[in-house]
C-alpha distance (Angstrom), angle and dihedral (degrees) to the residues before:
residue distance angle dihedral
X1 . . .
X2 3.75 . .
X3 3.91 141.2 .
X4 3.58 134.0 -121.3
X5 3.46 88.5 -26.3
X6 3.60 103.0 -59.4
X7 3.73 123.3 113.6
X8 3.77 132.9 -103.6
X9 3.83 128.8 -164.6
X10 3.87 109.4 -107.1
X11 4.00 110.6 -134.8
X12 3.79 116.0 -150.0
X13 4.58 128.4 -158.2
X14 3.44 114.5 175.5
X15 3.52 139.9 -175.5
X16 3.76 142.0 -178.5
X17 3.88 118.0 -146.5
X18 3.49 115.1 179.2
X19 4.02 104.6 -47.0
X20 3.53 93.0 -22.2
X21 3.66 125.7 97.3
X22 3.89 112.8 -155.6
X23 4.22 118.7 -160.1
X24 3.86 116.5 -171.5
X25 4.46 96.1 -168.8
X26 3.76 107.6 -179.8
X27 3.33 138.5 155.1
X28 4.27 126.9 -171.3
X29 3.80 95.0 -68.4
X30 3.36 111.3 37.2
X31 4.07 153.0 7.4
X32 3.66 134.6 -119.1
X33 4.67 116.4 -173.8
X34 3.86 109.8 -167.6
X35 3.61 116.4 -178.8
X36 3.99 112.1 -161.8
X37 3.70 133.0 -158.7
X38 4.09 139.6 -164.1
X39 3.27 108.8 -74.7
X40 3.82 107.0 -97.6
X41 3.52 96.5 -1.3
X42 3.70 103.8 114.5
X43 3.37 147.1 39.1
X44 3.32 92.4 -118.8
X45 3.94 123.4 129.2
X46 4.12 110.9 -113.6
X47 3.81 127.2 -129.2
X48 4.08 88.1 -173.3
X49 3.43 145.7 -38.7
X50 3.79 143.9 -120.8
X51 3.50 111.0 -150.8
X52 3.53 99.5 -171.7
X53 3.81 90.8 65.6
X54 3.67 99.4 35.4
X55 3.60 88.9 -120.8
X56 3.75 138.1 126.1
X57 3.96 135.3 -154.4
X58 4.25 113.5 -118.8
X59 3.64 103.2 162.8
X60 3.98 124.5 34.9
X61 4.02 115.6 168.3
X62 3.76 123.1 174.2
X63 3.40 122.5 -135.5
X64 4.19 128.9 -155.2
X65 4.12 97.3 -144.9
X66 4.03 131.3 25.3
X67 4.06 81.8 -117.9
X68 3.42 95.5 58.1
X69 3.73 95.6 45.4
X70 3.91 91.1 47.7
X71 4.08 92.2 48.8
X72 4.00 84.5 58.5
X73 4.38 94.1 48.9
X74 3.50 88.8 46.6
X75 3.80 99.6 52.0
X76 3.78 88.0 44.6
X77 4.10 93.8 80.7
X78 4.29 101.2 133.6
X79 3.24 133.3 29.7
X80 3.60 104.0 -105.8
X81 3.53 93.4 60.3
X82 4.02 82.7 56.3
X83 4.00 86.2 51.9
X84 3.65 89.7 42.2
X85 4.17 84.2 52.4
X86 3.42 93.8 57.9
X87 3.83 100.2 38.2
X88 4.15 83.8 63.7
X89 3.42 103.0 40.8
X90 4.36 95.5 45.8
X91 3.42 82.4 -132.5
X92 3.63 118.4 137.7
X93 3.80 130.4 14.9
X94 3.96 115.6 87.5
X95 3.93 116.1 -117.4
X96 3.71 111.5 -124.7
């Protein structure tokens, strides 16, 4: 998330709704949503992990502007809306 090589400050919201953790990291161009779960408690597929949390990344989705990114973290406020998220997107659960 830089530009022409030069670095820019990384902002950080979070949010935890039910057992999901919800990061909004942006900085003045563009938007990243990570949605985090328990470590090992899903059957989710994982993007990465943080091991000092016990927690793993399910859902990443870029976003082109901060406004954009901020619209989707804001309309994420329960967890079925998360569920619904990854039900549209066939992101997520592992095939078996």
């Amino acid at each position: 998330m830089t530009d022409n090589n030069e670095t820019e400050e990384i902002n950080t919201q979070s949010k935890q709704i039910e057992e999901f953790k919800v990061d909004l990291n942006y900085n003045s161009h563009m938007a990243q949503l990570a949605i985090w779960m328990p470590e090992g408690k899903h059957e989710m597929r994982v993007v990465a992990k943080d091991k000092d949390k016990s927690l793993e990344c399910v859902f990443v989705q870029m976003h082109h502007n901060v406004e954009e990114g901020r619209e989707a973290y804001d309309k994420l406020d329960d967890g079925q809306k998360i569920k619904d998220l990854f039900a549209r997107t066939g992101f997520g659960k592992i095939c078996k």
